[in-house]
N, CA, C and O atoms as CSV, one atom per row, in Angstrom:
chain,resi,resn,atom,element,x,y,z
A,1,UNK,N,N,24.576,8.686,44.925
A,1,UNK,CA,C,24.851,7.405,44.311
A,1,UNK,C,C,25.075,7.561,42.808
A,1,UNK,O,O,25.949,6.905,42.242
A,2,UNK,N,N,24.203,8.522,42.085
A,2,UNK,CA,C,24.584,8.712,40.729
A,2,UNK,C,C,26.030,9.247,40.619
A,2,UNK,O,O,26.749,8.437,40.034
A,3,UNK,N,N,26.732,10.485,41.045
A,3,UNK,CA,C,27.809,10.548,40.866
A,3,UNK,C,C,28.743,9.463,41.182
A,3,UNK,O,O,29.849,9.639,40.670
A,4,UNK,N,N,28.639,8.550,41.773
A,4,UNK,CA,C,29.745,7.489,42.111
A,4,UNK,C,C,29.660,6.502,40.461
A,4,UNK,O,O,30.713,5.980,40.094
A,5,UNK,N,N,28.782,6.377,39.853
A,5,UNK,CA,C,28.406,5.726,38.688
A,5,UNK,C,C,28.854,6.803,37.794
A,5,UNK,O,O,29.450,6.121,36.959
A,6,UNK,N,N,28.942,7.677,37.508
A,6,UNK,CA,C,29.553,8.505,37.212
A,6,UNK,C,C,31.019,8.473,37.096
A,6,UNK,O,O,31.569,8.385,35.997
A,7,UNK,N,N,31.572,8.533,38.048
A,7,UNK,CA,C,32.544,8.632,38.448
A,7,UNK,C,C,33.595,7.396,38.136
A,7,UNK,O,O,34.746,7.473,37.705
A,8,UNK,N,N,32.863,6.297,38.475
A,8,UNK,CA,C,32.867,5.043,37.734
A,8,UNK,C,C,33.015,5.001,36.471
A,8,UNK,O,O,34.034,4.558,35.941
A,9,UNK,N,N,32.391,5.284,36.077
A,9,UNK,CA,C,32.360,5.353,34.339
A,9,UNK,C,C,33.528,5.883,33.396
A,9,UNK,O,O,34.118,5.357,32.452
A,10,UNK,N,N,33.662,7.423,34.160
A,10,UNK,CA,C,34.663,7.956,33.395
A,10,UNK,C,C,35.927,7.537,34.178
A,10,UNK,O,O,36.720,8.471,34.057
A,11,UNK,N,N,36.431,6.634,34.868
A,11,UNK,CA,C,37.496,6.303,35.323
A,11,UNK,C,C,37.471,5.073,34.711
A,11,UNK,O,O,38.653,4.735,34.649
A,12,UNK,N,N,36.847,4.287,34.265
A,12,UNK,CA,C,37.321,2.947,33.974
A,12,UNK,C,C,36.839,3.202,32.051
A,12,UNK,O,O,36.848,2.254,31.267
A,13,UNK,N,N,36.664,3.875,31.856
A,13,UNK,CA,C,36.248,4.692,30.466
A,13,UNK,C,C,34.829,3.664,29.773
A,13,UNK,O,O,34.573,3.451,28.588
A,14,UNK,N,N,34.289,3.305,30.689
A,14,UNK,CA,C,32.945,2.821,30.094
A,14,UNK,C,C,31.848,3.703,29.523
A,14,UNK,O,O,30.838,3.255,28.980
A,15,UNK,N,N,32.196,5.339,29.730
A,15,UNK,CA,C,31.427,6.342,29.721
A,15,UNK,C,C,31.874,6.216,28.091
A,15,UNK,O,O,30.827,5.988,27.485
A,16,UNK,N,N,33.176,6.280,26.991
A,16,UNK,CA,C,32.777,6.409,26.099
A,16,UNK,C,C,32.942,4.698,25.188
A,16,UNK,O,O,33.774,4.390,24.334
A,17,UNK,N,N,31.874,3.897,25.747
A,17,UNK,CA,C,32.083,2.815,24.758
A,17,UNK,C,C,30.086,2.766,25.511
A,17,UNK,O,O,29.947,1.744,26.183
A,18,UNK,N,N,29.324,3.270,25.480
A,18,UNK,CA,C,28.031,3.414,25.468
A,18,UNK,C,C,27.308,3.072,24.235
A,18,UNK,O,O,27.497,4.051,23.514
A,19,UNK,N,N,26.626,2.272,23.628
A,19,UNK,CA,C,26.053,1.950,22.606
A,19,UNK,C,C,24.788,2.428,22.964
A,19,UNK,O,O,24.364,2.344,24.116
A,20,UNK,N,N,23.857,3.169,21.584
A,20,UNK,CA,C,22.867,3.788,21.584
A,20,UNK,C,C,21.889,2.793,21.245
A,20,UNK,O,O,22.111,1.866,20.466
A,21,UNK,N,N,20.744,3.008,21.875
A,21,UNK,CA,C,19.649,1.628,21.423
A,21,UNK,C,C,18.645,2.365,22.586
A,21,UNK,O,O,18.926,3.315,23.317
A,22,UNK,N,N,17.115,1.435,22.482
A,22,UNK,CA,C,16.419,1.651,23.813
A,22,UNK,C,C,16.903,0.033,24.610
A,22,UNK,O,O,17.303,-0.997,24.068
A,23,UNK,N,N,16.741,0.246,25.633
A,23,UNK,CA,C,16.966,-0.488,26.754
A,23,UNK,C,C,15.985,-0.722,27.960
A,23,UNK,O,O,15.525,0.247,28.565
A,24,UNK,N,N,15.673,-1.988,28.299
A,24,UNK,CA,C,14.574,-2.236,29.429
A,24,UNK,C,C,15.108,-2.529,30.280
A,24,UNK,O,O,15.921,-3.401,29.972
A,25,UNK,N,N,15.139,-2.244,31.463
A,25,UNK,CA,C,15.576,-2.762,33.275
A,25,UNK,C,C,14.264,-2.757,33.364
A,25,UNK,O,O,13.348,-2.105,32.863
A,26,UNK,N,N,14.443,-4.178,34.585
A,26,UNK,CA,C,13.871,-4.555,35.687
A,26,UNK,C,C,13.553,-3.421,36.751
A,26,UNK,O,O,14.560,-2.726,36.888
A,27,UNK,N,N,12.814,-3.118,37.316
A,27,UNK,CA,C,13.114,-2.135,38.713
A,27,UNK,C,C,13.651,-2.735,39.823
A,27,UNK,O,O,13.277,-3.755,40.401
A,28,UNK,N,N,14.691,-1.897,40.096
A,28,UNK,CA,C,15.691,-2.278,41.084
A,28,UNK,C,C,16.845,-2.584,40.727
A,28,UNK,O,O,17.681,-2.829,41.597
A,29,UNK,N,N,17.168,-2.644,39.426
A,29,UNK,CA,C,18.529,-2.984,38.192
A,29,UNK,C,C,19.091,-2.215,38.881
A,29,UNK,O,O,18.698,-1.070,39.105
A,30,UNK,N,N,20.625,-2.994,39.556
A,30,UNK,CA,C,21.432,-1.952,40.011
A,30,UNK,C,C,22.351,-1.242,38.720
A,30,UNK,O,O,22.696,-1.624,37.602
A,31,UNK,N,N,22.578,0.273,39.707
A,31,UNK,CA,C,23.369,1.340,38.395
A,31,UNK,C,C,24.491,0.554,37.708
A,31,UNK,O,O,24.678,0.671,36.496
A,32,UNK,N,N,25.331,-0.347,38.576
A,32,UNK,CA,C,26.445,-1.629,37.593
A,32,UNK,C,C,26.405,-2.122,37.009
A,32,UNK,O,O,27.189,-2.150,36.060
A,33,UNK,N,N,25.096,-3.124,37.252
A,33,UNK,CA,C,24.337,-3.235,36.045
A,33,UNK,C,C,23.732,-2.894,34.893
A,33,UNK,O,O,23.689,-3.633,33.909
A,34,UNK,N,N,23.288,-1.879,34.952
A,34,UNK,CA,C,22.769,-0.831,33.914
A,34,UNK,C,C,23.902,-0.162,33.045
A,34,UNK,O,O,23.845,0.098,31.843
A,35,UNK,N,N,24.777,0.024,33.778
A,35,UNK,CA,C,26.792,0.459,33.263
A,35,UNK,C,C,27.073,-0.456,32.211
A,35,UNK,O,O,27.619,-0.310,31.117
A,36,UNK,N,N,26.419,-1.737,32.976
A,36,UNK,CA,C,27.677,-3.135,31.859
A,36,UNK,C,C,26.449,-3.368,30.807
A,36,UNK,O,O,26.752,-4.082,29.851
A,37,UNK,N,N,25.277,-2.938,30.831
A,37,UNK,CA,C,23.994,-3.568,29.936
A,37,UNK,C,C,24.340,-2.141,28.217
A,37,UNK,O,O,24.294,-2.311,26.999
A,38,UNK,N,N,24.679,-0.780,29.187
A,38,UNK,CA,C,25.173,-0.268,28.217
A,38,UNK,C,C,25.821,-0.249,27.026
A,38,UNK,O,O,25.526,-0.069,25.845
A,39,UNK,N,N,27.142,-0.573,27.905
A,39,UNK,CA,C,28.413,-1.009,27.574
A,39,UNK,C,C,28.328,-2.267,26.445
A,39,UNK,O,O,28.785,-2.225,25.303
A,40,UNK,N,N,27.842,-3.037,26.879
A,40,UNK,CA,C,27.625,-4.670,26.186
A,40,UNK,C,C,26.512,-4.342,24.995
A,40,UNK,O,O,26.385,-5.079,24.018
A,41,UNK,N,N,25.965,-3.508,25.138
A,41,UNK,CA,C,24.834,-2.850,23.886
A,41,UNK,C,C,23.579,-4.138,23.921
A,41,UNK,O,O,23.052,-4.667,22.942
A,42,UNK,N,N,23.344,-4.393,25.255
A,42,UNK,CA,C,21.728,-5.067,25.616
A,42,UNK,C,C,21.006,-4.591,25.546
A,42,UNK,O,O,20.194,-4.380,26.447
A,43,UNK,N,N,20.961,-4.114,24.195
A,43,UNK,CA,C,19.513,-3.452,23.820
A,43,UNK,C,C,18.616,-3.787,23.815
A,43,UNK,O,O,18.694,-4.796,24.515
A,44,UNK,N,N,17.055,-3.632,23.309
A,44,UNK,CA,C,16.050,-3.743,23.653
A,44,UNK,C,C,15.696,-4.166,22.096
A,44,UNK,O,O,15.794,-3.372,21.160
A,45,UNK,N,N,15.283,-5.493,21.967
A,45,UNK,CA,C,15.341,-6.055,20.549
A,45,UNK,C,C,14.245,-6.830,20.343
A,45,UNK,O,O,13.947,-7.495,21.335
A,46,UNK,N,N,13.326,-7.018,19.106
A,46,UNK,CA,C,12.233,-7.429,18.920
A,46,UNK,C,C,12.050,-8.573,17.770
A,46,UNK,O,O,12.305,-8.256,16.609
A,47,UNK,N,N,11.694,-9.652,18.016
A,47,UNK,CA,C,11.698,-10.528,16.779
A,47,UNK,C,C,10.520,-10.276,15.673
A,47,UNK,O,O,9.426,-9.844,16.036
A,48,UNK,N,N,10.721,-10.485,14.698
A,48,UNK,CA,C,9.772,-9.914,13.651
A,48,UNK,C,C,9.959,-10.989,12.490
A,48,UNK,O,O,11.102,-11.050,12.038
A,49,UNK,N,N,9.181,-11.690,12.039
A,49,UNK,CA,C,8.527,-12.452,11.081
A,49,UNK,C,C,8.047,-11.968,10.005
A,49,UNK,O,O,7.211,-11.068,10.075
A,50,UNK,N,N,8.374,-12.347,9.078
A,50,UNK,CA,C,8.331,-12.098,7.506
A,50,UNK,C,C,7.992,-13.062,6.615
A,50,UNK,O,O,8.971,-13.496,6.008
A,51,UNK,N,N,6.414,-13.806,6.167
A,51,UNK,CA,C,6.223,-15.149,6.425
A,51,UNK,C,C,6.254,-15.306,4.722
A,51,UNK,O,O,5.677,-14.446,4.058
A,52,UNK,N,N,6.793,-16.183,4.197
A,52,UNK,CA,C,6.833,-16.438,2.950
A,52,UNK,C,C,5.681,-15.910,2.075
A,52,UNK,O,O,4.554,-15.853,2.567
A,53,UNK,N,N,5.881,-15.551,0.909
A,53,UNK,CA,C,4.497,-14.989,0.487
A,53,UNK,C,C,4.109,-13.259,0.668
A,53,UNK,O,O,3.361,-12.664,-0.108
A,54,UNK,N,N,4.720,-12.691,1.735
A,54,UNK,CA,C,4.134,-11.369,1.685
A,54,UNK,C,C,4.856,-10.403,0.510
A,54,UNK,O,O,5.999,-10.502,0.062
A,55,UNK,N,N,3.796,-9.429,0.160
A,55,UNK,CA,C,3.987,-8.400,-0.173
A,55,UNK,C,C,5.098,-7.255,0.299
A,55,UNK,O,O,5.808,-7.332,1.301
A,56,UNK,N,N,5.075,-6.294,-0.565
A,56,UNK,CA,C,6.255,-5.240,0.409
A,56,UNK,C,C,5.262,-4.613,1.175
A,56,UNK,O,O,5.951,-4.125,2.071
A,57,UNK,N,N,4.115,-4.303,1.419
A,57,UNK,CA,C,3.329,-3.445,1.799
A,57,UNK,C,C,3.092,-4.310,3.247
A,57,UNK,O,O,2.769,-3.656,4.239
A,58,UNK,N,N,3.258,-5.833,3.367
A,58,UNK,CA,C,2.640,-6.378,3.668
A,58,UNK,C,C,3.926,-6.696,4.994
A,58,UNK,O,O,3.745,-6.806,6.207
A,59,UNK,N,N,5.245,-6.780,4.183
A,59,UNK,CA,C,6.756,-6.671,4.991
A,59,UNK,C,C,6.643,-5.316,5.804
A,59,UNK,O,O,6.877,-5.317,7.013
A,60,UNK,N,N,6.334,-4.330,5.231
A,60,UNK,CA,C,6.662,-2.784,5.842
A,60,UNK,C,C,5.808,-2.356,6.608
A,60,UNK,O,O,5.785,-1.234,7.116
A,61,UNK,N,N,4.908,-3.373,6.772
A,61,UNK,CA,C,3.843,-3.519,8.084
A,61,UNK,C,C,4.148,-4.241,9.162
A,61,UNK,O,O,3.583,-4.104,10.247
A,62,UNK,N,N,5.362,-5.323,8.844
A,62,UNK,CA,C,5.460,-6.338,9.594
A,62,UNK,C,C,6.149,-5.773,11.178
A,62,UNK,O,O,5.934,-6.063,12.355
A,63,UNK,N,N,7.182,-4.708,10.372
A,63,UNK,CA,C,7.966,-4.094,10.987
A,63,UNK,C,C,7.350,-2.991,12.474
A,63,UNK,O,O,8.131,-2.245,13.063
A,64,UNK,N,N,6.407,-3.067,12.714
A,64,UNK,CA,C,5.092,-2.246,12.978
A,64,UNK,C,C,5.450,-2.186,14.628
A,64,UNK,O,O,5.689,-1.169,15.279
A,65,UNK,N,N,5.419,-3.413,15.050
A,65,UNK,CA,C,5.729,-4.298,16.242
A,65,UNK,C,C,6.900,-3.601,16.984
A,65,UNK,O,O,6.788,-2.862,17.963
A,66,UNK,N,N,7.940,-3.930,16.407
A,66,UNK,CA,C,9.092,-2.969,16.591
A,66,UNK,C,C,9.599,-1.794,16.411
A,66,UNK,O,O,10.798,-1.527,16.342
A,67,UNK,N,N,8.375,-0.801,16.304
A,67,UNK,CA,C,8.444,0.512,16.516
A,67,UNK,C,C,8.702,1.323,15.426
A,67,UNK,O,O,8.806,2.550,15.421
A,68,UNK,N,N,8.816,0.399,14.327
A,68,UNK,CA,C,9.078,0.851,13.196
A,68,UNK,C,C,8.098,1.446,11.617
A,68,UNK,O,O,7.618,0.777,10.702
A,69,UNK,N,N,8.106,2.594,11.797
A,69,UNK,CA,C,6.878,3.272,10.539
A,69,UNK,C,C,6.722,2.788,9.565
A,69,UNK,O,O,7.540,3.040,8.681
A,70,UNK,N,N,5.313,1.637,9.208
A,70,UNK,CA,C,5.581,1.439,8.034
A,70,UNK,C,C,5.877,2.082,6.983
A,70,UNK,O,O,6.454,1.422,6.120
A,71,UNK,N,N,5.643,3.314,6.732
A,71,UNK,CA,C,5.637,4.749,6.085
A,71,UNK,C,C,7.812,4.740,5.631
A,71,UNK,O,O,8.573,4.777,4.665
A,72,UNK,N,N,7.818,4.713,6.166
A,72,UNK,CA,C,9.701,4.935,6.737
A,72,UNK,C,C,10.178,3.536,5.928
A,72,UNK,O,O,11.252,3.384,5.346
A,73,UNK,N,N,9.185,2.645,6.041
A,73,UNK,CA,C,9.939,0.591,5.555
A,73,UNK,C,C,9.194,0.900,3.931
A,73,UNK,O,O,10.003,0.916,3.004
A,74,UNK,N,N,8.102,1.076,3.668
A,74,UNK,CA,C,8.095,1.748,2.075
A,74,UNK,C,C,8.898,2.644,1.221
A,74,UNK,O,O,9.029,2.552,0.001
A,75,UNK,N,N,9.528,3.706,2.174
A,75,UNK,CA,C,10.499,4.615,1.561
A,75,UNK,C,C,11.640,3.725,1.457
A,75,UNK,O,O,12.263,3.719,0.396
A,76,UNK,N,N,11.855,3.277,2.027
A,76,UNK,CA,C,13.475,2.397,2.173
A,76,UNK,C,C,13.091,1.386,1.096
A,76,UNK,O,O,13.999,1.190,0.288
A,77,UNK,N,N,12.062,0.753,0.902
A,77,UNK,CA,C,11.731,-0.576,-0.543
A,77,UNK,C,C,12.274,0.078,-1.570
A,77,UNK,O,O,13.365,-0.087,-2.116
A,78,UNK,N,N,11.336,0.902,-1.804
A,78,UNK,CA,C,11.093,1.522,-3.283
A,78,UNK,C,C,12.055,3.007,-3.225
A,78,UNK,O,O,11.771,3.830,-4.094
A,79,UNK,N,N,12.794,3.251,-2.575
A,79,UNK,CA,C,13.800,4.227,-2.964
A,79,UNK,C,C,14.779,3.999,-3.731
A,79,UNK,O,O,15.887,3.713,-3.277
A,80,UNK,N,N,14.503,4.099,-5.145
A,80,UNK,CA,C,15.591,3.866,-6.342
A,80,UNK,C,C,16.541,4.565,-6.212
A,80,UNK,O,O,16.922,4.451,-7.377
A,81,UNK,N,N,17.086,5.049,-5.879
A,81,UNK,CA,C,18.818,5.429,-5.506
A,81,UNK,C,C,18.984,4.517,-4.579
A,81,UNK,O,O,19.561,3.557,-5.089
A,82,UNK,N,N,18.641,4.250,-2.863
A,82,UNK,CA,C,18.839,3.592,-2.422
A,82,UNK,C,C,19.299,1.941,-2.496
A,82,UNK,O,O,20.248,1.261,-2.107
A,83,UNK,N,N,17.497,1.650,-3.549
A,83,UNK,CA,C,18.066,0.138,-4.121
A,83,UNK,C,C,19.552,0.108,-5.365
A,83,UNK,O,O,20.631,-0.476,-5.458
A,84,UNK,N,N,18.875,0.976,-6.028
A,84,UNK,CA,C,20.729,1.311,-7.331
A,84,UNK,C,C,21.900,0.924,-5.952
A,84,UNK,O,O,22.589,-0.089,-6.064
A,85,UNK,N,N,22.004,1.608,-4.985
A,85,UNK,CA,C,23.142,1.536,-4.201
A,85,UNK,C,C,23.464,0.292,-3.617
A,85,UNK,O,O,24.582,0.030,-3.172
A,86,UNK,N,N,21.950,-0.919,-3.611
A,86,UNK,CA,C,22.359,-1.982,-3.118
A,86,UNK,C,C,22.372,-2.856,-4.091
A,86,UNK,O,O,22.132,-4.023,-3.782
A,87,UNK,N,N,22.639,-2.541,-5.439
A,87,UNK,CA,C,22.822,-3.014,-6.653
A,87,UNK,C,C,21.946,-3.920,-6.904
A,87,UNK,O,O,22.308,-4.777,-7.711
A,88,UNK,N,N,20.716,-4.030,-6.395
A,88,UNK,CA,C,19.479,-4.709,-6.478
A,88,UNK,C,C,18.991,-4.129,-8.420
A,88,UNK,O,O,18.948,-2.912,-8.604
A,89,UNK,N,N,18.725,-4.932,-9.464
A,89,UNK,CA,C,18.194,-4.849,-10.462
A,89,UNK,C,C,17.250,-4.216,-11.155
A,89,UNK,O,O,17.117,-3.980,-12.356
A,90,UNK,N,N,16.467,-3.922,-9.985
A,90,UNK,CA,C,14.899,-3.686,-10.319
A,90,UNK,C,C,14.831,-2.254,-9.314
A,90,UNK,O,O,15.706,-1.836,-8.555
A,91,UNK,N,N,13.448,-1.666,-9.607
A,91,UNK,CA,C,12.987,-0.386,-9.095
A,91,UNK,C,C,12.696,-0.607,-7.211
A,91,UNK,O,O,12.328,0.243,-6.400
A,92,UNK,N,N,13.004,-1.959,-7.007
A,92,UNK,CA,C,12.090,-2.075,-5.801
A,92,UNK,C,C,13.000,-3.583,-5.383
A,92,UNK,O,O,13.492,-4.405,-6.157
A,93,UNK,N,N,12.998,-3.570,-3.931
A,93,UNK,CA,C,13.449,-4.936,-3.295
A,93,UNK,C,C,12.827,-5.662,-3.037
A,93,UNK,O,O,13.164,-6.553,-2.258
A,94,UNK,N,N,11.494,-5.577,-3.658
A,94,UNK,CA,C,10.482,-6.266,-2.611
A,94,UNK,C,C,10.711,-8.232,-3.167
A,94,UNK,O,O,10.829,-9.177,-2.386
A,95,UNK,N,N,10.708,-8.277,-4.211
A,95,UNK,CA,C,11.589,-9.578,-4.913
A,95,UNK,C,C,12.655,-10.366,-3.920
A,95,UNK,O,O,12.613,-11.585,-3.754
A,96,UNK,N,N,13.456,-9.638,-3.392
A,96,UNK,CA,C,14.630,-9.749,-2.124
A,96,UNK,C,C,14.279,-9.863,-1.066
A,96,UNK,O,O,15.194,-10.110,-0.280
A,97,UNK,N,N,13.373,-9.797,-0.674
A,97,UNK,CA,C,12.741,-9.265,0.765
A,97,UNK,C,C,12.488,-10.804,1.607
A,97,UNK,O,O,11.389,-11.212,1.981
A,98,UNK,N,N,13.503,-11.349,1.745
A,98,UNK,CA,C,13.660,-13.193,2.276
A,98,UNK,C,C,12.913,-13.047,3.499
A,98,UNK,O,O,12.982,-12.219,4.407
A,99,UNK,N,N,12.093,-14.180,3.276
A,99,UNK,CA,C,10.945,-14.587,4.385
A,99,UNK,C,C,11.727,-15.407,5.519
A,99,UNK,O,O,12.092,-16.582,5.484
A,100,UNK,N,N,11.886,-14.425,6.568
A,100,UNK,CA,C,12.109,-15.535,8.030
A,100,UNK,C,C,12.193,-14.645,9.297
A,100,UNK,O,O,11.302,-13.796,9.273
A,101,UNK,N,N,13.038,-14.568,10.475
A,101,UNK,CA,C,12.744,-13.949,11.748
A,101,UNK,C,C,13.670,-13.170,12.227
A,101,UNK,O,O,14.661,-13.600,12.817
A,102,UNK,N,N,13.421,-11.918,12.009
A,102,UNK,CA,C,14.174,-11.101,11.942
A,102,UNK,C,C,14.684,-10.532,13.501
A,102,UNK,O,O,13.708,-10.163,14.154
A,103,UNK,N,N,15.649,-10.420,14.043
A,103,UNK,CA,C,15.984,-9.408,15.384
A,103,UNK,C,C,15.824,-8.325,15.279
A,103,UNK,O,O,16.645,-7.870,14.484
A,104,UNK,N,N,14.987,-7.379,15.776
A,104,UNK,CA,C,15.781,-5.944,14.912
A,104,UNK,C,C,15.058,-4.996,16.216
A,104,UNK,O,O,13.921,-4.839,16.662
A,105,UNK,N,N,16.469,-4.473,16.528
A,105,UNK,CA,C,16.623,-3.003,17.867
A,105,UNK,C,C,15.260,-2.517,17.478
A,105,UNK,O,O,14.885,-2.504,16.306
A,106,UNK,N,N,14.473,-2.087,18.561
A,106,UNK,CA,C,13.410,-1.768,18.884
A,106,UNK,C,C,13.792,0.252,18.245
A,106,UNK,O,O,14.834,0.899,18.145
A,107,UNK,N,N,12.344,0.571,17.972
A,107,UNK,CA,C,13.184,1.508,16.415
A,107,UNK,C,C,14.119,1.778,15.993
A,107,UNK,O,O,14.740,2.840,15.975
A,108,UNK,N,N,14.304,0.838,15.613
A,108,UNK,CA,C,15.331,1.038,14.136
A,108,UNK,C,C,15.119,1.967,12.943
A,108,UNK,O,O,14.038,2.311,12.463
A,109,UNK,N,N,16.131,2.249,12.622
A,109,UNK,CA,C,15.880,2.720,10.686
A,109,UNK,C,C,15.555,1.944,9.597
A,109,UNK,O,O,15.959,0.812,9.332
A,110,UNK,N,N,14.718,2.714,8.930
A,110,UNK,CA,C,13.995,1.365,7.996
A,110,UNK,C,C,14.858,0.611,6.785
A,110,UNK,O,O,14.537,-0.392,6.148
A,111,UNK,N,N,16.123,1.471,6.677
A,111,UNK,CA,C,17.192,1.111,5.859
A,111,UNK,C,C,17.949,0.191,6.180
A,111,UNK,O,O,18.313,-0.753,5.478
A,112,UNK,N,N,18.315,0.512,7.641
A,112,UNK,CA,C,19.268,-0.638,8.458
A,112,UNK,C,C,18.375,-2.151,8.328
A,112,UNK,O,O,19.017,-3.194,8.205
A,113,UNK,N,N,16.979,-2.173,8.364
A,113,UNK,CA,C,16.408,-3.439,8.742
A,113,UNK,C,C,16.300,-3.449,6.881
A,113,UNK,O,O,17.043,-4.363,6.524
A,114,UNK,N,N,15.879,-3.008,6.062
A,114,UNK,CA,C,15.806,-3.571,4.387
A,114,UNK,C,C,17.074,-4.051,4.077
A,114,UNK,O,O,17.083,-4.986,3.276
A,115,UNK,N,N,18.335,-3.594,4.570
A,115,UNK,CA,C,19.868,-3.729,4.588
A,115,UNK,C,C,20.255,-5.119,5.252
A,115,UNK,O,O,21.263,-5.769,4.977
A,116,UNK,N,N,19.030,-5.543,6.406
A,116,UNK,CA,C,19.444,-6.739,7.120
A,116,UNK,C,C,18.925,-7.750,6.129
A,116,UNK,O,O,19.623,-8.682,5.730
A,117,UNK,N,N,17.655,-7.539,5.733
A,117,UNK,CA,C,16.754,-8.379,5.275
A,117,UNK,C,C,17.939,-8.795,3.889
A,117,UNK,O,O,18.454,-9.913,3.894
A,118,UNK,N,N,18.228,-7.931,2.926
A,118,UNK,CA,C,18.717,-8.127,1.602
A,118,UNK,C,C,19.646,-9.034,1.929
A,118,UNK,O,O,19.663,-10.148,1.406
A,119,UNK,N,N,20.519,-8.641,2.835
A,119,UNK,CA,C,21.749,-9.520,3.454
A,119,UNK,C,C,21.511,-11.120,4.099
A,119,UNK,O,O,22.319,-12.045,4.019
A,120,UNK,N,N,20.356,-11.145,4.662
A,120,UNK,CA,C,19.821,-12.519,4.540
A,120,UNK,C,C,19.502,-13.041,3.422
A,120,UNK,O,O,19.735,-14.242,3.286
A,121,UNK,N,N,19.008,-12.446,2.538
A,121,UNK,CA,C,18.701,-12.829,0.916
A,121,UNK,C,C,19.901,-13.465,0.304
A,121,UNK,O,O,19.895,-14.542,-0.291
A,122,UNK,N,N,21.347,-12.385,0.588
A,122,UNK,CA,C,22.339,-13.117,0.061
A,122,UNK,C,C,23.118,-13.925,0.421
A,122,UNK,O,O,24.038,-14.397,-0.246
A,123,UNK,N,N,22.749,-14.236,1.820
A,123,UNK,CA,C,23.387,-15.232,2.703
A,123,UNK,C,C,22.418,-16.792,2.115
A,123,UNK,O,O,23.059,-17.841,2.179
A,124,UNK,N,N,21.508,-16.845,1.784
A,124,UNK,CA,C,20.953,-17.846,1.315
A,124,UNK,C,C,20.598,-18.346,-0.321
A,124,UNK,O,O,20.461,-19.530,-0.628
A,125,UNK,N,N,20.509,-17.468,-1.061
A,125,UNK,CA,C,20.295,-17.409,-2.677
A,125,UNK,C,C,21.626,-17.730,-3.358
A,125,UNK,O,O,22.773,-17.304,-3.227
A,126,UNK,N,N,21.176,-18.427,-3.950
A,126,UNK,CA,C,23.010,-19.990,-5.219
A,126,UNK,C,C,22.444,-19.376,-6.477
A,126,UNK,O,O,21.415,-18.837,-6.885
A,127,UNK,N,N,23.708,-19.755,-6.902
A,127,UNK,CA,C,23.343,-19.300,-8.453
A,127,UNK,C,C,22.139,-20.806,-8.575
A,127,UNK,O,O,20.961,-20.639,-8.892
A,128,UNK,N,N,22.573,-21.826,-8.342
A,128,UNK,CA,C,21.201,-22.706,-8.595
A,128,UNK,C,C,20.018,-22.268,-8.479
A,128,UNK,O,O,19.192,-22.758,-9.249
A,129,UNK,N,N,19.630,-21.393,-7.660
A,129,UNK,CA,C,18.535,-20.793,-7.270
A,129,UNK,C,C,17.989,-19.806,-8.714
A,129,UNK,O,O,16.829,-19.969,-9.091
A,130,UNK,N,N,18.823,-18.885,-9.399
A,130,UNK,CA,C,19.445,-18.490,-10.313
A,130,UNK,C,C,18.987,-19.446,-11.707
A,130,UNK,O,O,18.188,-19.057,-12.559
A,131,UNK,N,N,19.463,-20.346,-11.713
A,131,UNK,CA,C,19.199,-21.499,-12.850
A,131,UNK,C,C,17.821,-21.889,-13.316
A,131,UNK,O,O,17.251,-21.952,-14.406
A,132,UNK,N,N,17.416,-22.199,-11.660
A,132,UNK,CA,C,15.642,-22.478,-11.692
A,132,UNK,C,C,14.691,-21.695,-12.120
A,132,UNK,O,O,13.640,-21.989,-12.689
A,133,UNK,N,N,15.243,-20.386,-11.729
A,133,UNK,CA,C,14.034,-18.552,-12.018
A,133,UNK,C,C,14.045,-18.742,-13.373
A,133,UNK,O,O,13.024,-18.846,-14.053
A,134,UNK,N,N,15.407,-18.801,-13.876
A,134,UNK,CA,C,15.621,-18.613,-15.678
A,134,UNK,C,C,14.802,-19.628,-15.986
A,134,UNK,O,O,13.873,-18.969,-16.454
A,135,UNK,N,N,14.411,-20.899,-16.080
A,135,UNK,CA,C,14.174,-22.066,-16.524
A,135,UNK,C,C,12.617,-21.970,-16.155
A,135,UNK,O,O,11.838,-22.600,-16.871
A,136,UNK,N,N,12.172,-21.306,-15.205
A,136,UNK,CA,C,10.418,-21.180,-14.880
A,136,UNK,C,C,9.387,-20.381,-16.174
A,136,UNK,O,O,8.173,-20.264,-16.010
């Protein structure tokens, strides 16, 4: 039965559009299923909360849940080349680090998820926002 899934695969070329992630089946998930869960990149994904108020120490713990080292989410904060590269101001993102509920593939890289987080930061922060900091 595996070679027919196989066989399957590399004939209809689902064998190279495979997205890498971990992945959970049911037992008894048929192999077609498991083909198209690939394929479709139904990965195995964890919500994670970042509650207004925390620390970076306190974020790079949060991440914990989802398989992710806090050890690995500290290097990724405070890696000054890294932040220089995300043209973040300061020695550290932790300033950036927008409080809300994060998706994030069950271990992930701690860069890819500081990379998500910043990107929510700039999906929500106005220069008004901007106006108010100066004026505090």
């Amino acid at each position: 039965r595996t070679w027919t899934l196989k066989f399957f695969a590399r004939a209809t070329r689902a064998d190279k559009k495979v997205s890498r992630g971990t992945y959970e089946f049911a037992r008894g998930t048929s192999p077609l299923n498991i083909l198209r869960a690939f394929v479709e990149g139904d990965i195995l994904a964890v919500k994670v909360t970042v509650p207004e108020g925390y620390n970076m120490w306190q974020v790079a713990a949060a991440f914990g849940p989802a398989g992710v080292d806090s050890a690995a989410m500290m290097r990724a904060i405070s890696d000054t080349s890294f932040v220089r590269a995300l043209q973040i101001p300061t020695g550290t993102v932790e300033g950036y680090l927008y409080p809300d509920t994060y998706r994030v593939p069950f271990v992930s890289d701690a860069r890819d998820i500081v990379a998500q987080i910043l990107t929510k930061f700039d999906e929500v922060w106005t220069p008004r926002f901007d106006r108010r900091a100066r004026n505090c």
